[in-house]
C-alpha positions as CSV (number, residue, x, y, z in Angstrom):
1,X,14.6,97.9,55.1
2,X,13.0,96.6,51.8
3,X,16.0,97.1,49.8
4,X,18.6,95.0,51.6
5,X,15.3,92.4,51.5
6,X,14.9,92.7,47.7
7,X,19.1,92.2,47.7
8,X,18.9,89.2,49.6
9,X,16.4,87.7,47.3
10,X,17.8,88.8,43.8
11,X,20.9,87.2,45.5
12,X,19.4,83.9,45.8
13,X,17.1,84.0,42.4
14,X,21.1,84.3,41.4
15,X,22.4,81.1,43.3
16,X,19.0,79.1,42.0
17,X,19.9,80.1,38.2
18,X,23.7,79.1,38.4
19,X,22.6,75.6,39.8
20,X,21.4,75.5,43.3
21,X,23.4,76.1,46.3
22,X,25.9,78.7,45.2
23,X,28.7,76.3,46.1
24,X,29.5,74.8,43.3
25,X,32.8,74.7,41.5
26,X,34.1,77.0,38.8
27,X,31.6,76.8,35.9
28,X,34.2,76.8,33.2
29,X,37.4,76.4,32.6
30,X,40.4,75.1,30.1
31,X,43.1,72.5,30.4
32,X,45.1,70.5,28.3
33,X,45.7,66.7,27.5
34,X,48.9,64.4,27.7
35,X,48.3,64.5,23.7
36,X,48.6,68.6,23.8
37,X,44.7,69.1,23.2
38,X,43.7,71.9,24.7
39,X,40.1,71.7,25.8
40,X,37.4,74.1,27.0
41,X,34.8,72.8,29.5
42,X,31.4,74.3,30.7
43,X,29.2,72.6,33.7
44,X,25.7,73.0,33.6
45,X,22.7,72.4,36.0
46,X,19.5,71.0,35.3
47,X,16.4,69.0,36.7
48,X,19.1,67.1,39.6
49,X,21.6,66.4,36.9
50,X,25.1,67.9,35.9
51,X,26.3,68.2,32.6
52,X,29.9,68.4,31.8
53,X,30.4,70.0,28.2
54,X,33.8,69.8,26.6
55,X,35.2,71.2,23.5
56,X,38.6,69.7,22.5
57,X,41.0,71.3,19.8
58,X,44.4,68.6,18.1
59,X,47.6,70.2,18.1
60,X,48.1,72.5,15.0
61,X,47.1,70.4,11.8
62,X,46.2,67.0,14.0
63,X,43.1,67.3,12.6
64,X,39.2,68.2,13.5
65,X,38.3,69.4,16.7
66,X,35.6,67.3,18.9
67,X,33.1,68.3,21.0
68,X,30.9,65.8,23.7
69,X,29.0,66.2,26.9
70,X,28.8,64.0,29.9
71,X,25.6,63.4,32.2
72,X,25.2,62.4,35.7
73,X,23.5,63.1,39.2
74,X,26.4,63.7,41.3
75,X,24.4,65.1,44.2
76,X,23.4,61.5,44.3
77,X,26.5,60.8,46.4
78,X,26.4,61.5,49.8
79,X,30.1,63.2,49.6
80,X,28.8,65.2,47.4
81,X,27.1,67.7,49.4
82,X,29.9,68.8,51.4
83,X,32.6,68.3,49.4
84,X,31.7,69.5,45.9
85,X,35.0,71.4,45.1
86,X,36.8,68.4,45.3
87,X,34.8,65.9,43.5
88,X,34.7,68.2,40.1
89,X,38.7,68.7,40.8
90,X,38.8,65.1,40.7
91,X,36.8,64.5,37.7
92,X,39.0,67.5,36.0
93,X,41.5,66.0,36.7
94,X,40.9,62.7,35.5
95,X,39.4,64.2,32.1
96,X,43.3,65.8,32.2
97,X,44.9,62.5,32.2
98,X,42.5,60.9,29.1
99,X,44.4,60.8,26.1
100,X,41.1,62.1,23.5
101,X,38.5,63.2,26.5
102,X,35.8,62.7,24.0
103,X,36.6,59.2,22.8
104,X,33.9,56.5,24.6
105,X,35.4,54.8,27.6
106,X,34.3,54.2,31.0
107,X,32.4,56.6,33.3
108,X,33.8,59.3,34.9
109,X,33.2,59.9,38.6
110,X,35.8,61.2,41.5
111,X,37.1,58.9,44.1
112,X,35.1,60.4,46.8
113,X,32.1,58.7,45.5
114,X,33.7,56.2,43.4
115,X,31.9,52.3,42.8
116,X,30.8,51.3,46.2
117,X,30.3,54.9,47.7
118,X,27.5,56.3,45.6
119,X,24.7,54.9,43.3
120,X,26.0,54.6,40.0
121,X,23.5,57.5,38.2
122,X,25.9,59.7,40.4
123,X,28.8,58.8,38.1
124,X,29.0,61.1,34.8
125,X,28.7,58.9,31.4
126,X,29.6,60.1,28.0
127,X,26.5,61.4,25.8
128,X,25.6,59.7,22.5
129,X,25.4,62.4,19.9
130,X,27.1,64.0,16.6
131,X,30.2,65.6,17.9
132,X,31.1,62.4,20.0
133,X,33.4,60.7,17.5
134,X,35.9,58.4,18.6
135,X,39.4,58.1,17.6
136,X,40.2,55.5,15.0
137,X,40.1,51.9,16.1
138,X,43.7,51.4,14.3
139,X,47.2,51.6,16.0
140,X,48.6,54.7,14.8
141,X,52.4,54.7,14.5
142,X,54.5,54.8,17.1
143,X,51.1,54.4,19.2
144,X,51.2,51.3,21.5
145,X,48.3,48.4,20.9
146,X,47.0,48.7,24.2
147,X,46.5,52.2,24.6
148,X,44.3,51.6,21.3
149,X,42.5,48.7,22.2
150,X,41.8,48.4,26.1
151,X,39.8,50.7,28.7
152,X,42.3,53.5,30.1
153,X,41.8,51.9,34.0
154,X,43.1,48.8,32.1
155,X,46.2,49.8,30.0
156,X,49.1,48.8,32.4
157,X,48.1,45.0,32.8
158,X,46.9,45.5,29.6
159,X,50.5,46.3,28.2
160,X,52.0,43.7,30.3
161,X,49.9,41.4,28.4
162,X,50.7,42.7,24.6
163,X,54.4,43.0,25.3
164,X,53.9,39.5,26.5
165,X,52.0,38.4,23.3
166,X,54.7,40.2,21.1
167,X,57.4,38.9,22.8
């Protein structure tokens, strides 16, 4: 009778240590950028917040590889609870889309607790810190001006408005 007791508890010391409630989403992982950077990412628990760490490698001889983390309380949302699966598939996924995941731009947070649903501390912001180094603030070639100089979520009207500029 002890033994299946002791189980049970090692089992839930186990849960507590890999971030609560044993229902989280895959704690690592890999995927790879419209730009062909492949990227390692590692979530980690602590004190109420989630921290999403990402390691990003160029394409052979595109240069240094980047490394950054990302903070925020997403249990903070109230979809969050039920449905956490889908709200770090979300985020993934949006990470996927970014052309340098490391470069500063806005928040990331899924749309199942997007602005309006959750408190803003439940969206994940981009650490300050020494491997966070953005991309170069000029146009490379062949690299259109608003993909350099607007906010991702803005880059279509964005375009509209440079190719209207440039004629």
């Amino acid at each position: 009778m002890r033994l299946p007791l002791a189980l049970l508890a090692l089992a839930a010391l186990g849960a507590a240590a890999a971030g609560g409630t044993g229902r989280e989403a895959a704690q690592a992982g890999r995927f790879s950028t419209p730009e062909r950077h492949r990227c390692r990412w590692e979530l980690r628990w602590a004190a109420g917040a989630s921290e999403l760490r990402l390691s990003c490698w160029p394409p052979a001889g595109g240069g240094a590889a980047r490394s950054c983390a990302y903070r925020g309380e997403p249990r903070r949302c109230p979809a969050y609870g039920a449905r956490s699966r889908q709200y770090w598939r979300q985020v993934l996924g949006r990470l996927r889309r970014r052309r340098h995941p490391c470069a500063p731009g806005g928040p990331l947070s899924a749309r199942l607790c997007g602005p309006g649903r959750a408190p803003p501390e439940a969206q994940l912001r981009l650490l300050p810190g020494p491997g966070a180094s953005p991309p170069p603030a000029t146009a490379g070639p062949g690299q259109h001006p608003a993909e350099t100089y607007c906010a991702e979520r803005w880059h279509s009207l964005c375009s509209f408005f440079v190719g209207f500029w440039e004629g």
